[in-house]
PQR file of N, CA, C, O and H, with PARSE charges and radii, in Angstrom:
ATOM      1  N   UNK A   1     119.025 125.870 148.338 -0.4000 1.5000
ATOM      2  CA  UNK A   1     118.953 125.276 147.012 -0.0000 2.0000
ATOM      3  C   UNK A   1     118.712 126.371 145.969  0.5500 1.7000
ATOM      4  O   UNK A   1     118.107 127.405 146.251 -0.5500 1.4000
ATOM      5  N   UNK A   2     119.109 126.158 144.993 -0.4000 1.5000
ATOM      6  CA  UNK A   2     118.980 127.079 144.158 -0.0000 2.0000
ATOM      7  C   UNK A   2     118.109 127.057 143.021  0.5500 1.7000
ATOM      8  O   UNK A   2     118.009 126.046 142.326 -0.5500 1.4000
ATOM      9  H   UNK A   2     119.601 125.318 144.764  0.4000 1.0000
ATOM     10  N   UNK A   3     117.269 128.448 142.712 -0.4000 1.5000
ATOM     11  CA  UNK A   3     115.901 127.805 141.745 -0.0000 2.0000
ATOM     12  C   UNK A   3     115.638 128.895 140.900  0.5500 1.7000
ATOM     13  O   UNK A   3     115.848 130.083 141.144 -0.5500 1.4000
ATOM     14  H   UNK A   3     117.350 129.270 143.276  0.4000 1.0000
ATOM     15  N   UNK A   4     114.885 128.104 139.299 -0.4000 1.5000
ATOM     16  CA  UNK A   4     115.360 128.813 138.323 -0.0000 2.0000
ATOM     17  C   UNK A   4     113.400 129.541 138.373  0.5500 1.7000
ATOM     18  O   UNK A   4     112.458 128.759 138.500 -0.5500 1.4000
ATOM     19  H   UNK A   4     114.715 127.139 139.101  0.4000 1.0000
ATOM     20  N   UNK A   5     113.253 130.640 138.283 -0.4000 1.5000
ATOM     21  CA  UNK A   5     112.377 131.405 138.154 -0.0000 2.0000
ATOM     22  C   UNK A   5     111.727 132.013 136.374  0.5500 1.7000
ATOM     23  O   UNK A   5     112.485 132.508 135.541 -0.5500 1.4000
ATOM     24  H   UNK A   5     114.019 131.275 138.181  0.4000 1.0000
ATOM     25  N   UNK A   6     110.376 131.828 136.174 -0.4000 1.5000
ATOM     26  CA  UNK A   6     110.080 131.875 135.227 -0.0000 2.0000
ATOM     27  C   UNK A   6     109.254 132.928 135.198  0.5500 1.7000
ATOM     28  O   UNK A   6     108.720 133.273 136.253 -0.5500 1.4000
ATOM     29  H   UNK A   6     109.760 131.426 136.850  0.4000 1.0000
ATOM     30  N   UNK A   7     108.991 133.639 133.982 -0.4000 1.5000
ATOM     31  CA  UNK A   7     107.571 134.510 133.275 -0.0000 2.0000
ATOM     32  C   UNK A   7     106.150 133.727 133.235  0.5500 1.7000
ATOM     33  O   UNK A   7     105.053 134.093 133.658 -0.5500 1.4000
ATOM     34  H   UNK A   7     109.425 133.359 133.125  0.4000 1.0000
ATOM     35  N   UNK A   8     106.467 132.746 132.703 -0.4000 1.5000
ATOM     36  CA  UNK A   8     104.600 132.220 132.210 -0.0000 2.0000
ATOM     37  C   UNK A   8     105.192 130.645 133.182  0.5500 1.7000
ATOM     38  O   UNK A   8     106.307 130.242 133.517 -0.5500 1.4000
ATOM     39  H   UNK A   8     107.358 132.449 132.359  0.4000 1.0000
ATOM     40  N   UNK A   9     103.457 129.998 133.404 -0.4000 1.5000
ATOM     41  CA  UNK A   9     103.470 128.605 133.933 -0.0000 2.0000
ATOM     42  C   UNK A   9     103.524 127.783 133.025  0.5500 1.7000
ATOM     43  O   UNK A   9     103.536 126.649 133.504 -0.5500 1.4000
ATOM     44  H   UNK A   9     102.552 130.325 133.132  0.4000 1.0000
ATOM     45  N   UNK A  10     103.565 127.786 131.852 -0.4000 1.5000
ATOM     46  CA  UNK A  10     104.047 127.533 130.187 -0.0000 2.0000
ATOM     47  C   UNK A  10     105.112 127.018 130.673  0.5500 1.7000
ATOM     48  O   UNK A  10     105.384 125.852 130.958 -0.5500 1.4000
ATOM     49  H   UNK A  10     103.555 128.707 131.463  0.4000 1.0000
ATOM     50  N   UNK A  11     105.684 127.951 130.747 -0.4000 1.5000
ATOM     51  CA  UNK A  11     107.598 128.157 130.922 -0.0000 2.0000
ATOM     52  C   UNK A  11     107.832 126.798 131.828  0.5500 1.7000
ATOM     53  O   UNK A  11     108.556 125.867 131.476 -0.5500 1.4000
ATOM     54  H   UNK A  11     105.462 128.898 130.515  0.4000 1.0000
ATOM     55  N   UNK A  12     107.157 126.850 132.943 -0.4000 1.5000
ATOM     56  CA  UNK A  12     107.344 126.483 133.953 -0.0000 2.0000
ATOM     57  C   UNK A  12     107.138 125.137 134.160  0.5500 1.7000
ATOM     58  O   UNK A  12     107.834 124.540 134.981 -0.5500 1.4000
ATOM     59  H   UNK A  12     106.569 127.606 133.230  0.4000 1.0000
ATOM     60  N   UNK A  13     106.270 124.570 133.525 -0.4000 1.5000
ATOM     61  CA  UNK A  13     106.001 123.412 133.653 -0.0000 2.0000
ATOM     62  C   UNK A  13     106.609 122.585 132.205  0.5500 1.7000
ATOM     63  O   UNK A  13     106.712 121.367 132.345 -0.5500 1.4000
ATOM     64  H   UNK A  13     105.705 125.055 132.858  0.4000 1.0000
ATOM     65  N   UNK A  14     106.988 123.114 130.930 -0.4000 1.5000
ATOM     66  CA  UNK A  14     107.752 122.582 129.850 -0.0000 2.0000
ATOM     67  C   UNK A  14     109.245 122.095 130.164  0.5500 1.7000
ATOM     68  O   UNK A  14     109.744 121.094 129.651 -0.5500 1.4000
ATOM     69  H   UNK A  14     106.905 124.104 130.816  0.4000 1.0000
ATOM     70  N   UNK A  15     110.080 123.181 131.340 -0.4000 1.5000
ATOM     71  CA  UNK A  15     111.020 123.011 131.762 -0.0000 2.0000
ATOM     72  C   UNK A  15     111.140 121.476 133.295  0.5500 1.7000
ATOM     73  O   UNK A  15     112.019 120.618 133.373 -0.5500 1.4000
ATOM     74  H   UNK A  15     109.675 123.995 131.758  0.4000 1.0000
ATOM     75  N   UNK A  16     110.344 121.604 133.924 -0.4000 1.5000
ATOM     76  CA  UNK A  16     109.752 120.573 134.808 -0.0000 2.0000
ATOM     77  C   UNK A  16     110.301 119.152 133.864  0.5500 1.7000
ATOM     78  O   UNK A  16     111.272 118.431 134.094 -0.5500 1.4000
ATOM     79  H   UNK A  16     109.630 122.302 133.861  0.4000 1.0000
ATOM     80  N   UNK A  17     109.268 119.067 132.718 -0.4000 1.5000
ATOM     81  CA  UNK A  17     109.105 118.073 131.944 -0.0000 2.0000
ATOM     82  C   UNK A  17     110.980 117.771 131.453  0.5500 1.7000
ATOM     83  O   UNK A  17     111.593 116.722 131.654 -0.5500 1.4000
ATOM     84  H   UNK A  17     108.479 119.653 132.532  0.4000 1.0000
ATOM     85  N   UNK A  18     111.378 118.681 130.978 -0.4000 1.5000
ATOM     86  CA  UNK A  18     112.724 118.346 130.506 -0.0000 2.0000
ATOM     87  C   UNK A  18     113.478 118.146 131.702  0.5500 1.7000
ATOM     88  O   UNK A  18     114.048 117.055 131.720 -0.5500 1.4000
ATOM     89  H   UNK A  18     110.881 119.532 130.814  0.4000 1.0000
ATOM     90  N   UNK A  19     113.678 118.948 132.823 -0.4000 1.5000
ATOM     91  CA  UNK A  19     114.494 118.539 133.824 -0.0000 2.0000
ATOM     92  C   UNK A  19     114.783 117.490 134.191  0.5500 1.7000
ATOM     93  O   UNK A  19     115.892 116.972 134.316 -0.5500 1.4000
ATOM     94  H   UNK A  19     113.216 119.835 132.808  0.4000 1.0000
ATOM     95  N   UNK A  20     113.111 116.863 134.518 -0.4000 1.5000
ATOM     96  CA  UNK A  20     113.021 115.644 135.182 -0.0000 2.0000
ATOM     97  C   UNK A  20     113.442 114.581 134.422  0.5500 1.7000
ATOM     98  O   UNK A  20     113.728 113.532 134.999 -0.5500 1.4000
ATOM     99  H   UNK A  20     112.210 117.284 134.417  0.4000 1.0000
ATOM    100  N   UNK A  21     113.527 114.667 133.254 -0.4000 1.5000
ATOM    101  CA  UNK A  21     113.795 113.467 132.522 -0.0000 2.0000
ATOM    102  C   UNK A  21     115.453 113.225 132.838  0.5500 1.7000
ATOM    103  O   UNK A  21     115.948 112.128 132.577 -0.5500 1.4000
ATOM    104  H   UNK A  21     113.295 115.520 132.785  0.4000 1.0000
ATOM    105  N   UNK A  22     116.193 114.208 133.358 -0.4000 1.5000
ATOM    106  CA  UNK A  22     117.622 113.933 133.489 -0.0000 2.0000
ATOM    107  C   UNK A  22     118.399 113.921 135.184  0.5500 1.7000
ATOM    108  O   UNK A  22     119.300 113.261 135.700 -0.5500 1.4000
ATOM    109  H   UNK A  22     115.792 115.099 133.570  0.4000 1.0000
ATOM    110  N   UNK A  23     117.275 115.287 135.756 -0.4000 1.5000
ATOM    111  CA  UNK A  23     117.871 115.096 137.519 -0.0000 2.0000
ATOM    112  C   UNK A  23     116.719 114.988 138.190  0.5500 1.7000
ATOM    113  O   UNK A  23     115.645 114.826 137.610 -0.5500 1.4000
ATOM    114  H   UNK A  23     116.543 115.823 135.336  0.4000 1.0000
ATOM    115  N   UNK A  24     116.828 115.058 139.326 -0.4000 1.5000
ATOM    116  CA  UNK A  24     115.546 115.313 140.588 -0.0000 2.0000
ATOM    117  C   UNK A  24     115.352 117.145 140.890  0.5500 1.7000
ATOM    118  O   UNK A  24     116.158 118.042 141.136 -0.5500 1.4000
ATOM    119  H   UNK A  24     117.700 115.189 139.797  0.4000 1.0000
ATOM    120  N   UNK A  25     114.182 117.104 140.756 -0.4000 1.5000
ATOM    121  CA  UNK A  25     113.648 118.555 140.756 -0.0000 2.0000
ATOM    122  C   UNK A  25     112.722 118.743 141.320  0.5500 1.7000
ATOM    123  O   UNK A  25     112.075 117.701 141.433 -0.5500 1.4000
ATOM    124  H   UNK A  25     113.526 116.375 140.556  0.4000 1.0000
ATOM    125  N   UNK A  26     112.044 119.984 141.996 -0.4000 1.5000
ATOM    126  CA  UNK A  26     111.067 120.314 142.784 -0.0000 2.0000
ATOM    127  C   UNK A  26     110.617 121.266 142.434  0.5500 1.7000
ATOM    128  O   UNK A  26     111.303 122.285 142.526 -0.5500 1.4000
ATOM    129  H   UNK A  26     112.570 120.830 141.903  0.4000 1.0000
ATOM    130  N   UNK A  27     109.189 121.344 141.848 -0.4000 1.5000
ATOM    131  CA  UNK A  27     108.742 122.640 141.406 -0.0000 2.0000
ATOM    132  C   UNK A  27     107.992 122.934 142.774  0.5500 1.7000
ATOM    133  O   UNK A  27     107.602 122.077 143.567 -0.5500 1.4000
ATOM    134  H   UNK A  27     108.632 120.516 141.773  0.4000 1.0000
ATOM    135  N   UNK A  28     107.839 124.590 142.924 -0.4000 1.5000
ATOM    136  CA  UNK A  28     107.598 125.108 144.367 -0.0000 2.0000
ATOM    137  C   UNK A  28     107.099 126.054 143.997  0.5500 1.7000
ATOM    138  O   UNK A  28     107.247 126.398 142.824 -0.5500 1.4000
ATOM    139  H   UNK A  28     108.156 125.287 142.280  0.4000 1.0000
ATOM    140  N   UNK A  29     106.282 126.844 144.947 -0.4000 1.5000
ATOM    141  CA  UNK A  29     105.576 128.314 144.917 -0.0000 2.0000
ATOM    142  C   UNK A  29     107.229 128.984 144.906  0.5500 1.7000
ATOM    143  O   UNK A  29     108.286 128.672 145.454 -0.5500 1.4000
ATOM    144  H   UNK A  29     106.162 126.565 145.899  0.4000 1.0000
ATOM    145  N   UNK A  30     106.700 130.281 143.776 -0.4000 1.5000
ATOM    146  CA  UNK A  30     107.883 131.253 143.832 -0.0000 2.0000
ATOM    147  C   UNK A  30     107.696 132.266 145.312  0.5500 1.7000
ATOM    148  O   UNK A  30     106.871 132.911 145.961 -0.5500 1.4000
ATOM    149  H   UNK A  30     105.841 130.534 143.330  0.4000 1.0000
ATOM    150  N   UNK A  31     109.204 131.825 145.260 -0.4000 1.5000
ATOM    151  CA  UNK A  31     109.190 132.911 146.617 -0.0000 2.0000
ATOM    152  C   UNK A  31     108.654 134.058 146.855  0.5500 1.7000
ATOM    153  O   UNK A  31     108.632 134.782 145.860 -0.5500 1.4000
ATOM    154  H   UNK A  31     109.874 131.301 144.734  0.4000 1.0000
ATOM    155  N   UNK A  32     107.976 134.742 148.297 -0.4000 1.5000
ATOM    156  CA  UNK A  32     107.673 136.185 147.593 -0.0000 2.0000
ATOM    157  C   UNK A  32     108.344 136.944 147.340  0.5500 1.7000
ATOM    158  O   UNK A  32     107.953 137.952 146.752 -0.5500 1.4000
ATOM    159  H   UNK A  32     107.994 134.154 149.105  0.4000 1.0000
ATOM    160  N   UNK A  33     109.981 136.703 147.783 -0.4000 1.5000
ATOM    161  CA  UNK A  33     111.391 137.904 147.620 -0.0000 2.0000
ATOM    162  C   UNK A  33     111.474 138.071 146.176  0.5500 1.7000
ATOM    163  O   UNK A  33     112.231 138.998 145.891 -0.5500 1.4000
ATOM    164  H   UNK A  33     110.298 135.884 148.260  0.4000 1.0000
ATOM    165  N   UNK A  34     110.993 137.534 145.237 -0.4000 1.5000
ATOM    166  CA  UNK A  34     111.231 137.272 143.981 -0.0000 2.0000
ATOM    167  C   UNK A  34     110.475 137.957 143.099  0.5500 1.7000
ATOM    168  O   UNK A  34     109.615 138.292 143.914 -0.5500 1.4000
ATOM    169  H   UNK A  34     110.377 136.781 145.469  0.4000 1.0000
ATOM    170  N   UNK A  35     110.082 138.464 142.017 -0.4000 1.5000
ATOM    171  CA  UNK A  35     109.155 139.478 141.494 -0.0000 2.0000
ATOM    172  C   UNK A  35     108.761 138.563 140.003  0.5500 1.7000
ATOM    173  O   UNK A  35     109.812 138.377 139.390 -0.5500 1.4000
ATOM    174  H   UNK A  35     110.781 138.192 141.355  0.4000 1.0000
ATOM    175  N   UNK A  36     107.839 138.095 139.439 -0.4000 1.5000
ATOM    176  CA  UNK A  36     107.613 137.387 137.842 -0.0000 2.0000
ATOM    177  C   UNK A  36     106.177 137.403 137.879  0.5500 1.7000
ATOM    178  O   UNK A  36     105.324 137.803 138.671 -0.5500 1.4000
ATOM    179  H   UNK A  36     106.985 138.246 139.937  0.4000 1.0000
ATOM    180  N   UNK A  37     106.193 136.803 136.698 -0.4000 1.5000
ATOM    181  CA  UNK A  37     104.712 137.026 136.222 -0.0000 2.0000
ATOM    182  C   UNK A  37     104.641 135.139 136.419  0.5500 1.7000
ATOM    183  O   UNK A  37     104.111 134.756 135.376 -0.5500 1.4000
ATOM    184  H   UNK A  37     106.886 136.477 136.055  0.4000 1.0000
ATOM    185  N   UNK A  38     104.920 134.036 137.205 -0.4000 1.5000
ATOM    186  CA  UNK A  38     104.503 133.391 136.905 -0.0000 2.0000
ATOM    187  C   UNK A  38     105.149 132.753 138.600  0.5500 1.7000
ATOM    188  O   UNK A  38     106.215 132.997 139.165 -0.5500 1.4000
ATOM    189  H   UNK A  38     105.350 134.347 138.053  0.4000 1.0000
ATOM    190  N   UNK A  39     103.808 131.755 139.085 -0.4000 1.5000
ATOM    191  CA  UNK A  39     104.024 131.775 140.488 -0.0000 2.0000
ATOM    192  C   UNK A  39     104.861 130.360 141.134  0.5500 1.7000
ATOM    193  O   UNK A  39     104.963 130.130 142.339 -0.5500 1.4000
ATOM    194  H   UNK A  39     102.942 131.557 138.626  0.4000 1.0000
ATOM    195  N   UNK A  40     105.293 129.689 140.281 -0.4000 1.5000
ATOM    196  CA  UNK A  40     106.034 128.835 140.265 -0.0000 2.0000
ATOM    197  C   UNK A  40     107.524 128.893 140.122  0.5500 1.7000
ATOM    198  O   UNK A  40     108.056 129.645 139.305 -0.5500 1.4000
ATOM    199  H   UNK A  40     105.210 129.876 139.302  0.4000 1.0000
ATOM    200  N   UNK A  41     108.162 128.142 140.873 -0.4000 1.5000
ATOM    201  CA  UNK A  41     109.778 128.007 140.660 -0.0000 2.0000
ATOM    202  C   UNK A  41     110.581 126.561 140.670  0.5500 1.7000
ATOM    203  O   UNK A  41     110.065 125.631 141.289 -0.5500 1.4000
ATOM    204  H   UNK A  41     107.731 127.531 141.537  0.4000 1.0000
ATOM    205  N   UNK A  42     111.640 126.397 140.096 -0.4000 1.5000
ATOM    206  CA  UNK A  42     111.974 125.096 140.093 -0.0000 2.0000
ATOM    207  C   UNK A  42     113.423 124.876 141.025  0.5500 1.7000
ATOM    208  O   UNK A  42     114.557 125.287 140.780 -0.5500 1.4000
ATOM    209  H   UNK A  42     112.059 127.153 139.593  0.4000 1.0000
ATOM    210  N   UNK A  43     113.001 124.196 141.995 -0.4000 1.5000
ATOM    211  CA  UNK A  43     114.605 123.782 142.813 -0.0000 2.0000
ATOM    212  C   UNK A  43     115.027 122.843 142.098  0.5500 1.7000
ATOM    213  O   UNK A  43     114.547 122.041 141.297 -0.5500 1.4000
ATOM    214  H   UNK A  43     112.080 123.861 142.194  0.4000 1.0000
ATOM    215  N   UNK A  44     116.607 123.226 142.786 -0.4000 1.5000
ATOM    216  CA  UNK A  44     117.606 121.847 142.373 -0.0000 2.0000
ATOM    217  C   UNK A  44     118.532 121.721 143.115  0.5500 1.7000
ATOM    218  O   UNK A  44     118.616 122.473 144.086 -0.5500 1.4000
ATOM    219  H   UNK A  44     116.997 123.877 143.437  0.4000 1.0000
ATOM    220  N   UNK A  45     119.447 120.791 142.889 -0.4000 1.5000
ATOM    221  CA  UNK A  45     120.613 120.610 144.024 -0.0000 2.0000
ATOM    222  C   UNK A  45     121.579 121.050 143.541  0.5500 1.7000
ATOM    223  O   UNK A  45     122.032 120.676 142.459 -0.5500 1.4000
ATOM    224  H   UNK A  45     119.380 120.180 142.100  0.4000 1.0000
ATOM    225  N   UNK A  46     122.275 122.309 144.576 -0.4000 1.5000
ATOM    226  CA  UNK A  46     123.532 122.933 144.432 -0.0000 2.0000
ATOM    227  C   UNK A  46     124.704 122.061 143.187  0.5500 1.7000
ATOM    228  O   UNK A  46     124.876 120.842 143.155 -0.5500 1.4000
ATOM    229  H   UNK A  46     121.907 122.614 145.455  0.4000 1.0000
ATOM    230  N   UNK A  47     125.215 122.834 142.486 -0.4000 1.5000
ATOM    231  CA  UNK A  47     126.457 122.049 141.934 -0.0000 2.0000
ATOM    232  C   UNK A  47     125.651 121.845 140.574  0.5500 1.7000
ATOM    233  O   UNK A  47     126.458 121.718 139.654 -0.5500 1.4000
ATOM    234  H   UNK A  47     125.076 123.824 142.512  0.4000 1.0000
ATOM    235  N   UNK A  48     124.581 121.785 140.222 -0.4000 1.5000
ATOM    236  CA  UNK A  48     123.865 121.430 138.916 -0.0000 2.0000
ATOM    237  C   UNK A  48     123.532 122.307 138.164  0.5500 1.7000
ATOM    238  O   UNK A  48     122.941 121.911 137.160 -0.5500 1.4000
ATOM    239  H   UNK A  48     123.925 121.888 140.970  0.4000 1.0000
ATOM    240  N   UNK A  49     123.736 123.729 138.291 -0.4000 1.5000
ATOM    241  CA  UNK A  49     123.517 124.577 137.627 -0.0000 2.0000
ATOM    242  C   UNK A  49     124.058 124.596 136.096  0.5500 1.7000
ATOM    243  O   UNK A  49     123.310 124.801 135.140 -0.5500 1.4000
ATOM    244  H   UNK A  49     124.217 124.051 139.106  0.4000 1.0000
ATOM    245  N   UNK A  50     125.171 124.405 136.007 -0.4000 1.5000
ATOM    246  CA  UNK A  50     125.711 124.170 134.410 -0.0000 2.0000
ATOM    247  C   UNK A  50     124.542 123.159 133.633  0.5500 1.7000
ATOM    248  O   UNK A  50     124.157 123.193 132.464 -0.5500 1.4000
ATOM    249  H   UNK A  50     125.778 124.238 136.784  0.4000 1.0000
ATOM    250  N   UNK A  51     124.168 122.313 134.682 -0.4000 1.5000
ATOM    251  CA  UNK A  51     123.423 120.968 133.518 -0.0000 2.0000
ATOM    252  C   UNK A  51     122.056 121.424 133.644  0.5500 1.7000
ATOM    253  O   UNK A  51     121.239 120.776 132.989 -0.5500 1.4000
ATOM    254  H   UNK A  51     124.480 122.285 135.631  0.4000 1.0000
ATOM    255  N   UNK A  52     121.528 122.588 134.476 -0.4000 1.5000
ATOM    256  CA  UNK A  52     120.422 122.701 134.241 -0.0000 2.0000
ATOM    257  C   UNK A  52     120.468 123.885 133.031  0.5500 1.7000
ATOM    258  O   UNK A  52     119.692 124.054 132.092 -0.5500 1.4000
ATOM    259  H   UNK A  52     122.191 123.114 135.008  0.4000 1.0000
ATOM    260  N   UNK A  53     121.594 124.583 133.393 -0.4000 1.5000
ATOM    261  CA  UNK A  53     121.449 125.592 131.917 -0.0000 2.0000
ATOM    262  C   UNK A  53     121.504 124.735 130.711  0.5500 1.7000
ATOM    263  O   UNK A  53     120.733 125.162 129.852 -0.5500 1.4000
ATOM    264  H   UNK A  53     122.225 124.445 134.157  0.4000 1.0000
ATOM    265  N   UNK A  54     122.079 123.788 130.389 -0.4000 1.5000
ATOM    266  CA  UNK A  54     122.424 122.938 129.429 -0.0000 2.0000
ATOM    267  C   UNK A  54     121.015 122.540 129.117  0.5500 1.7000
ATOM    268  O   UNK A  54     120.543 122.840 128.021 -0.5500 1.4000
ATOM    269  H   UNK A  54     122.706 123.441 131.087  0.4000 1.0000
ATOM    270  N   UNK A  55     120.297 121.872 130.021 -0.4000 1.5000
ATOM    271  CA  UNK A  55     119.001 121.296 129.614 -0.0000 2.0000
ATOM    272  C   UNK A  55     118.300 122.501 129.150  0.5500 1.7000
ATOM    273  O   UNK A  55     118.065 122.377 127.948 -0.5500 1.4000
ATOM    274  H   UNK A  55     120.681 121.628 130.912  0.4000 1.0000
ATOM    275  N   UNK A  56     117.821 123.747 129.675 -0.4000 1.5000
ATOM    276  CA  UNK A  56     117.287 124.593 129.109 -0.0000 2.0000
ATOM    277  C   UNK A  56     117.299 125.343 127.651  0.5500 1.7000
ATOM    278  O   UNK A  56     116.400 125.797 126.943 -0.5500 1.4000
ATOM    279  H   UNK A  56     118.012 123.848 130.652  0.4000 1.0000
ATOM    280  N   UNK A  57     118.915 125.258 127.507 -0.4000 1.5000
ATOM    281  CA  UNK A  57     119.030 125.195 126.690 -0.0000 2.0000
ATOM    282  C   UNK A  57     119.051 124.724 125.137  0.5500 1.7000
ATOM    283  O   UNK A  57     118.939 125.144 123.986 -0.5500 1.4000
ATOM    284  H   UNK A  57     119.645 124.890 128.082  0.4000 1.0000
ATOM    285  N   UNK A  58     119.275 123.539 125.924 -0.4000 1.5000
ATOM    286  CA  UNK A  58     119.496 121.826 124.407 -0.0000 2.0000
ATOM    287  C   UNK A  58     117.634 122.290 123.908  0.5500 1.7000
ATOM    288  O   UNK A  58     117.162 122.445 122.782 -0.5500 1.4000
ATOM    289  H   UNK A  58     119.366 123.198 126.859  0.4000 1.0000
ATOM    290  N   UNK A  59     116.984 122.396 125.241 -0.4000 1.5000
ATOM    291  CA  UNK A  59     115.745 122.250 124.891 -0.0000 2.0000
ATOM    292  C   UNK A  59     114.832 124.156 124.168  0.5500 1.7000
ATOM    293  O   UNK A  59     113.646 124.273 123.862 -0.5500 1.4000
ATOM    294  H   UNK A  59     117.367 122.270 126.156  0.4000 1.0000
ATOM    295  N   UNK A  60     115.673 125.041 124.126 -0.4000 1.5000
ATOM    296  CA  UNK A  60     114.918 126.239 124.025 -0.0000 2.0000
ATOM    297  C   UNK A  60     114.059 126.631 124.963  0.5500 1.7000
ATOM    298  O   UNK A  60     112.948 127.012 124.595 -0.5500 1.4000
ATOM    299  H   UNK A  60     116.637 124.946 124.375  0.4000 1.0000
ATOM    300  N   UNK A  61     114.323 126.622 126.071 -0.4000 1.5000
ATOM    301  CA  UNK A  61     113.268 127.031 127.400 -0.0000 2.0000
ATOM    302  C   UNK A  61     113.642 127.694 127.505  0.5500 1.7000
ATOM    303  O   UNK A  61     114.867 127.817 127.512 -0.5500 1.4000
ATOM    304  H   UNK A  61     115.226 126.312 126.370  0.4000 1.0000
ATOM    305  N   UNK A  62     112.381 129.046 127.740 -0.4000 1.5000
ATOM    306  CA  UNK A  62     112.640 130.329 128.722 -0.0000 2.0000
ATOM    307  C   UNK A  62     112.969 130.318 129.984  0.5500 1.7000
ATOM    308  O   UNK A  62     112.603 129.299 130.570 -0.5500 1.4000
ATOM    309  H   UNK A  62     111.386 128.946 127.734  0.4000 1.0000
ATOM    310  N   UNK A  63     113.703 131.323 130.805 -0.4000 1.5000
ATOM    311  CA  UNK A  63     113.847 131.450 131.882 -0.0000 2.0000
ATOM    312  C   UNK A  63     113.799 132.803 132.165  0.5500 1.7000
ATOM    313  O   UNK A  63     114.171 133.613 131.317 -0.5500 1.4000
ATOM    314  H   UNK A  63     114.001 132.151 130.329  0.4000 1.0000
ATOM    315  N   UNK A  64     113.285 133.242 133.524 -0.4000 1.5000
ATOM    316  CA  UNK A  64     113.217 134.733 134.115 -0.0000 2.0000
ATOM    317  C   UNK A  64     115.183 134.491 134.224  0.5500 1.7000
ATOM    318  O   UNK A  64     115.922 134.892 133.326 -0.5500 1.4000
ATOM    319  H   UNK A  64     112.983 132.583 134.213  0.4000 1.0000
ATOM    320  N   UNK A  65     115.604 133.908 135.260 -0.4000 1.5000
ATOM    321  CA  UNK A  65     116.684 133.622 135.984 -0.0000 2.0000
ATOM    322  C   UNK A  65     116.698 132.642 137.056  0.5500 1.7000
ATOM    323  O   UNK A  65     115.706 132.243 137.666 -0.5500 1.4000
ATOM    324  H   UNK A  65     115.003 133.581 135.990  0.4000 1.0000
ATOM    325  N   UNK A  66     117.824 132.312 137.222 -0.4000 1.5000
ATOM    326  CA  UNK A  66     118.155 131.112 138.166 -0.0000 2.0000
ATOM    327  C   UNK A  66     119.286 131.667 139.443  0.5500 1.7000
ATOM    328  O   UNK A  66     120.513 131.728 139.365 -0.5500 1.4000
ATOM    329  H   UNK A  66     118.629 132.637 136.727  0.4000 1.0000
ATOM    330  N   UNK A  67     118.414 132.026 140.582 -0.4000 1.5000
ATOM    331  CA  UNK A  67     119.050 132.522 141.816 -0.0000 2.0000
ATOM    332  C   UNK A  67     119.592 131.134 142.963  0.5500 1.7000
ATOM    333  O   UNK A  67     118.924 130.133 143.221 -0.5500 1.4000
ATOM    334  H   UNK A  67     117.417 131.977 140.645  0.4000 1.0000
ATOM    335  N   UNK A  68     120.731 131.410 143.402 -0.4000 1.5000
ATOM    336  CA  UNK A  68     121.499 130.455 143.768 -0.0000 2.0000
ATOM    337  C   UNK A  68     121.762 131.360 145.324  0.5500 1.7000
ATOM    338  O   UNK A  68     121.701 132.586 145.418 -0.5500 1.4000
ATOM    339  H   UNK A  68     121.275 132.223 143.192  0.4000 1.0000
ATOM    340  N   UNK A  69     122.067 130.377 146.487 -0.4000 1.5000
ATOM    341  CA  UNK A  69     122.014 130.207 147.578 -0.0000 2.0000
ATOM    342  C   UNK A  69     122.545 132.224 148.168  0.5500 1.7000
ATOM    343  O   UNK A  69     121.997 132.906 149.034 -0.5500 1.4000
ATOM    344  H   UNK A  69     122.116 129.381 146.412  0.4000 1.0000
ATOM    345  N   UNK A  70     123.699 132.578 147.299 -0.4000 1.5000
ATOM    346  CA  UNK A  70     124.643 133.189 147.004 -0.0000 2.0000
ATOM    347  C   UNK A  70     124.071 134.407 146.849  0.5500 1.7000
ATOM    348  O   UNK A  70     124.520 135.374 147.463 -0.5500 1.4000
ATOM    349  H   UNK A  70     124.145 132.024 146.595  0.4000 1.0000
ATOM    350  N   UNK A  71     122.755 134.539 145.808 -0.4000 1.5000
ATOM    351  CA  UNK A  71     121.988 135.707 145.763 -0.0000 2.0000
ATOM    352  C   UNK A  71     121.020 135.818 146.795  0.5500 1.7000
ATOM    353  O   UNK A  71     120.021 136.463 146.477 -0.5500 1.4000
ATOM    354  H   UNK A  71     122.391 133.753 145.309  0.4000 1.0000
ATOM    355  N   UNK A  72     121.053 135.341 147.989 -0.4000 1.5000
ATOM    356  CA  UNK A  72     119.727 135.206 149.204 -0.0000 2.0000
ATOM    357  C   UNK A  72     118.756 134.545 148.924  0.5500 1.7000
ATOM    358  O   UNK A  72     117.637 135.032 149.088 -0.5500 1.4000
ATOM    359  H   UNK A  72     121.865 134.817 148.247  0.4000 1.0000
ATOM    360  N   UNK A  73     118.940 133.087 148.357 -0.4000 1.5000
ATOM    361  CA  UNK A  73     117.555 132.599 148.314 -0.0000 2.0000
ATOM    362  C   UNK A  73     117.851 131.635 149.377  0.5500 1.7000
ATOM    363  O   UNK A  73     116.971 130.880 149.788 -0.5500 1.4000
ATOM    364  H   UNK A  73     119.849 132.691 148.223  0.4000 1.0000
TER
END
């Protein structure tokens, strides 16, 4: 699954809030392969990536990046 990685738990939990209002999401401990200042990450289901950038966007949310199956997660 692929999951979008943040800087602050700010970040992290504002984006939660918007996600959920539109798909099913799983916020999770950030992996340790992963390097941020903030220890949380958000899964989602393959294929949703456009609508999760969209939501992040519509809404002004930060993101570190969003690593997909493809980059070894």
């Amino acid at each position: 699954m692929p999951i979008i990685v943040f800087n602050s738990t700010h970040h992290a939990l504002a984006a939660e809030k918007a996600l959920e209002e539109e798909m099913e999401i799983d916020i999770v401990p950030l992996p340790a392969k992963y390097q941020a200042d903030c220890g949380l990450a958000i899964e989602f289901d393959s294929g949703e990536t456009d609508l999760v950038r969209k939501i992040l966007s519509r809404n002004t949310l930060e993101y570190k990046d969003i690593y997909t199956p493809d980059d070894g997660c």
